[in-house]
C-alpha positions in Angstrom: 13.5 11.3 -11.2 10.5 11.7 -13.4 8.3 8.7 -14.9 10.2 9.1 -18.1 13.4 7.9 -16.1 11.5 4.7 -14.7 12.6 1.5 -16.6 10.7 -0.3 -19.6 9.4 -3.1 -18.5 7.2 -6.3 -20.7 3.4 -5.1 -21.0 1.8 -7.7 -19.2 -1.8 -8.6 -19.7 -4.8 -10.9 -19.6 -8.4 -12.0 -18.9 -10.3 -11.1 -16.1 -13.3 -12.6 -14.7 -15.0 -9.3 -15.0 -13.4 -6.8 -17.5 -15.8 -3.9 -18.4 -16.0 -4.0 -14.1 -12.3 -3.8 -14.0 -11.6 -1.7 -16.7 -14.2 0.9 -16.8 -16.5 0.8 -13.9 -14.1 0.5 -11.4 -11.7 3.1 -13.1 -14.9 5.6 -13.0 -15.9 4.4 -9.5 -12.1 5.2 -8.2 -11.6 8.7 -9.8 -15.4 9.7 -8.6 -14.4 8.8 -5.3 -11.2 10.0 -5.4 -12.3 13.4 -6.5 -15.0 13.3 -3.6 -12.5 12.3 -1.0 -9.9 15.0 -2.0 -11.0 18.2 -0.4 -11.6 16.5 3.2 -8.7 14.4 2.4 -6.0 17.7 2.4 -7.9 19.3 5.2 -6.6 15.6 7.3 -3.5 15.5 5.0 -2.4 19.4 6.1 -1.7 19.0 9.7 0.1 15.6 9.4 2.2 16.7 6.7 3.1 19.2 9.6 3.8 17.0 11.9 5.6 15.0 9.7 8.2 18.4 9.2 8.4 19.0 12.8 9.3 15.5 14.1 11.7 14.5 12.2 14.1 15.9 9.5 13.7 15.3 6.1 11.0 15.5 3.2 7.4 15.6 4.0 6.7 12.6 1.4 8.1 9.4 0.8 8.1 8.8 -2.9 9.4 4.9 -4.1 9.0 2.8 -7.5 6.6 0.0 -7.4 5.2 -2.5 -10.3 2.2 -1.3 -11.3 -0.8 -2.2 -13.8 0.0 -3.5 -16.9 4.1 -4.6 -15.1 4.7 -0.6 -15.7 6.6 0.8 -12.6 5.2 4.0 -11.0 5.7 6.2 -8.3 3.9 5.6 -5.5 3.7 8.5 -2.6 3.0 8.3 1.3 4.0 10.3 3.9 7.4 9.6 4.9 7.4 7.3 8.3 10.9 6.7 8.7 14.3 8.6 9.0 15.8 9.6 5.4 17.3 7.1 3.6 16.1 4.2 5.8 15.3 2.3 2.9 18.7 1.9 2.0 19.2 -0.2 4.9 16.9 -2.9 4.2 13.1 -2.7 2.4 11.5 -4.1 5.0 10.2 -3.1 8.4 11.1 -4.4 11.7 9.1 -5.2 14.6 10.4 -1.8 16.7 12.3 -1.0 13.8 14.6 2.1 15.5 14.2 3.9 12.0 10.4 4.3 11.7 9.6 8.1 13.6 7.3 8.7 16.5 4.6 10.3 14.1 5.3 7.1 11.7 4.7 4.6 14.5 1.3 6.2 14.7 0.6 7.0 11.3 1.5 3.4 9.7 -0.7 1.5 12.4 -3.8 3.9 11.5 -2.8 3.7 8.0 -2.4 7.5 7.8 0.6 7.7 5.6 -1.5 5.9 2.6 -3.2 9.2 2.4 -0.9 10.5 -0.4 -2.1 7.8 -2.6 -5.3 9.5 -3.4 -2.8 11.1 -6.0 -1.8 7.7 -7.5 -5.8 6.9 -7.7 -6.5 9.9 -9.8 -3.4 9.6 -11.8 -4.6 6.0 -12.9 -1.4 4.4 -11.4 -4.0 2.6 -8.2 -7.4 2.1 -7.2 -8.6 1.9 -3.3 -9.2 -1.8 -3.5 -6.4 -4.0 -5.3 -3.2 -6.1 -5.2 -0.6 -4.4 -2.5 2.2 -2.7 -5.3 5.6 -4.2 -4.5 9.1 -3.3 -5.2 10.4 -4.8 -8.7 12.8 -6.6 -6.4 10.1 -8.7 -6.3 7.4 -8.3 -9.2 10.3 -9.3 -11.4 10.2 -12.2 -9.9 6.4 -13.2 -10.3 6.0 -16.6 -11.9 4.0 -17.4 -14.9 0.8 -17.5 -13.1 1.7 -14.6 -10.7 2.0 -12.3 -13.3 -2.0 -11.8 -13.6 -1.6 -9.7 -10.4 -0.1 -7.1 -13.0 -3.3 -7.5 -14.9 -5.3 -5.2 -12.7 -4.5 -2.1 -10.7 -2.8 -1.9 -7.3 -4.5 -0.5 -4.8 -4.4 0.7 -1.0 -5.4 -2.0 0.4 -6.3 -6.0 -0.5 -6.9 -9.1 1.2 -3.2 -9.2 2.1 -3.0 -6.2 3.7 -6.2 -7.3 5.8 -4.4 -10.8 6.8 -1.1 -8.8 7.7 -2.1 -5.8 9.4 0.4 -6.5 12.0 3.5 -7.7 9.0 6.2 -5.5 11.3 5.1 -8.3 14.3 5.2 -11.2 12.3 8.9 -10.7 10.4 9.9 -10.1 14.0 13.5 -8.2 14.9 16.4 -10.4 13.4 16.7 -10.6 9.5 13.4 -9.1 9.0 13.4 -9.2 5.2 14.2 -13.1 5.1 11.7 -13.6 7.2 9.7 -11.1 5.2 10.4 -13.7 1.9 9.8 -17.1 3.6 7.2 -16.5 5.7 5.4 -14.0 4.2 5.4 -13.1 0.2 4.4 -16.5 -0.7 1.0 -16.3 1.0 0.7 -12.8 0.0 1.2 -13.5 -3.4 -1.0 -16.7 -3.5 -3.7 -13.6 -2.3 -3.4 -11.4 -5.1 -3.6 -13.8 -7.7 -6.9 -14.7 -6.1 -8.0 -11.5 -6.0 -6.8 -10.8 -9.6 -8.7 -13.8 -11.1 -11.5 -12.8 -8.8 -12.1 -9.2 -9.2 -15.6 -8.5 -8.8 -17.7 -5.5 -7.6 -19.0 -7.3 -4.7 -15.6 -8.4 -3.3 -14.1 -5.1 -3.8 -16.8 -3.9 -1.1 -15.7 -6.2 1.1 -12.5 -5.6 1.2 -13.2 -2.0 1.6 -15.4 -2.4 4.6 -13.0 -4.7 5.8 -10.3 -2.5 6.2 -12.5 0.2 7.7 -13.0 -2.1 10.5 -9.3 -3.3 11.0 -8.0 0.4 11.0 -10.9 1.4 13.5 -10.0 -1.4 15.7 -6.2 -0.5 15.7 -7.0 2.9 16.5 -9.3 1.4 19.4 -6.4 -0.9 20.4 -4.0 2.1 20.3 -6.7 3.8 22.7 -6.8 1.3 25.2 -3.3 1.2 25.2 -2.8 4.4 26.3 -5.4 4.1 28.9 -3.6 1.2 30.3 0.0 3.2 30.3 -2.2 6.3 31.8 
């Protein structure tokens, strides 16, 4: 499917609390870093797009509709984490979720397989600090004052992706996407509103450096870890 065959969906926007920031700087600031990150991003991407091929069959990347900026769906990319078609059986993963693959399990605690989104930045369809993009499952849903999280860009990573580093843990084995919707979506979407009315340059850096230091302590985690097993 190409973005032509993506549905029409309400143009939704709004004020911000900074909109030359949110509109232009942060745009500019995106695609300049973007652009910087590419090269020694595909020299990392190459060998785990690999290793992606050689454990497990099926396509290299994982490419899904999300809401995007404005309520317009796009196609987000990753590298693909779990067995083909494992979305089909439910959109949410499970704590030891039998379909995610052995380079996934590693790849989606280090945050690996968000590399792919570097695309999505330069395209315009993200930025590296916004509102997680969901499936329109659930954007559709978005109340009146939810819908102001369409008002700015998605991006890799947010407040809510901070708070639920560990989401797989917390939505637990049984019924993981009810658990998903009553323990979890509420809070995150109470997030991304604040961070929608809230966007600032300031906070944005934050966030960023936040996330630096959760992935680096997973990967330390993941370390000690294996020394333990070893």
């Amino acid at each position: 499917m190409s973005r032509k065959d993506l549905p029409k969906l309400p143009y939704l926007d709004g004020p911000l609390s900074h909109p030359f920031y949110s509109k232009v700087v942060k745009r500019l600031l995106d695609l300049l870093l973007a652009l910087i990150l590419l090269i020694p991003g595909l020299i990392l991407m190459l060998p785990l797009a690999v290793w992606v091929k050689l454990d497990s069959e099926g396509p290299v990347l994982y490419k899904a509709v999300r809401g995007g900026y404005h309520n317009q769906p796009f196609y987000i990319y990753k590298f693909r984490s779990m067995v083909v078609d494992a979305d089909k059986s439910g959109g949410c993963t499970a704590k030891n979720d039998d379909r995610v693959t052995r380079a996934g399990r590693i790849m989606r605690r280090l945050k690996l397989d968000e590399l792919p989104q570097l695309f999505n930045i330069i395209r315009g369809d993200m930025s590296f600090v916004g509102p997680r993009p969901e499936l329109l499952l659930y954007t559709n849903q978005y109340t009146e004052e939810q819908q102001c999280i369409m008002w700015v860009r998605p991006g890799i990573t947010d407040r809510s992706s901070i708070v639920y580093i560990a989401q797989d843990e917390i939505v637990g084995e049984e019924d993981p996407v009810a658990n998903f919707e009553r323990l979890i979506l509420p809070e995150k979407n109470r997030l991304r509103v604040e961070y929608a009315r809230s966007q600032s340059f300031p906070l944005d850096m934050k966030l960023l450096l936040e996330t630096v230091r959760g992935v680096f302590g997973k990967a330390e985690d993941m370390a000690r870890e294996k020394k333990d097993k070893g």
